[in-house]
N, C-alpha and C positions, 0 to 999 in steps of 0.2 A: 504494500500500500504506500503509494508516494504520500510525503508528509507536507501538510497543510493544506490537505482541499477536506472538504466540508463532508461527509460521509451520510447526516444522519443532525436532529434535532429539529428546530424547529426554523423555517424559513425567513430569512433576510427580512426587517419590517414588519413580522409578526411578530402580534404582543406578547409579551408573556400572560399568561390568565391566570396562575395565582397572584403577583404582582397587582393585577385588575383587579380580582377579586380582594385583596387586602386594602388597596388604596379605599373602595368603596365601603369595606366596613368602618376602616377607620374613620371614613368620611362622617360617617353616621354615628358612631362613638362621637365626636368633635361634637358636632350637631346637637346631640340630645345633651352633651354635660354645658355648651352656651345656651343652650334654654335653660337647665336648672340652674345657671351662675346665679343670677338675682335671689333666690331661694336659699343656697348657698351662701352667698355673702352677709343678708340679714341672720343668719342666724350664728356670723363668726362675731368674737367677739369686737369691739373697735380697734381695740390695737392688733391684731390677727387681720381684720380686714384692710389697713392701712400699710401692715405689710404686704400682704398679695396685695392690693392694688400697686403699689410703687415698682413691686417685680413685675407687672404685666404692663408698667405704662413703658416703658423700649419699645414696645411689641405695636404700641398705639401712635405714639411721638417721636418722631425724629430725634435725637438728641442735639441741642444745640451747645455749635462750641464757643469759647470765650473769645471775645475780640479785645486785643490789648489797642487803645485809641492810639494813635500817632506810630505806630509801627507797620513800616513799609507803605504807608500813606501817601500821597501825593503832598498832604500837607504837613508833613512829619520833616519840620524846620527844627532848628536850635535858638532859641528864644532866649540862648544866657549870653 
């Protein structure tokens, strides 16, 4: 048998179907636990709820970065 031709499995561009079928359950896990979130959250206590939300806001917000004023500025003169 010459080495590297393709003998056997599953054709070029075909999906894999457990991979399918896993993607779509998980989808549906995801699903059902953002609809209990709100039920979930009322029932954690405040400080418990303000940490999982602070771990989940990356997920929601950009993070922004710091801008130091006058660095690499056009107007970033010497003034002494």
């Amino acid at each position: 048998m010459a080495k590297g031709i393709k003998t056997g499995g599953r054709g070029q561009g075909t999906p894999n179907r457990l991979t399918k079928e896993l993607r779509a359950a998980l989808k549906e896990i995801i699903f059902q636990e953002f609809a209990a979130l709100p039920d979930r959250l009322d029932k954690l206590e405040p400080k418990d709820r303000i940490e999982l939300l602070t771990k989940l806001l990356p997920y929601v917000l950009p993070k922004v970065e710091s801008v130091i004023p006058g660095h690499g500025e056009p107007w970033d003169t010497d003034w002494s």
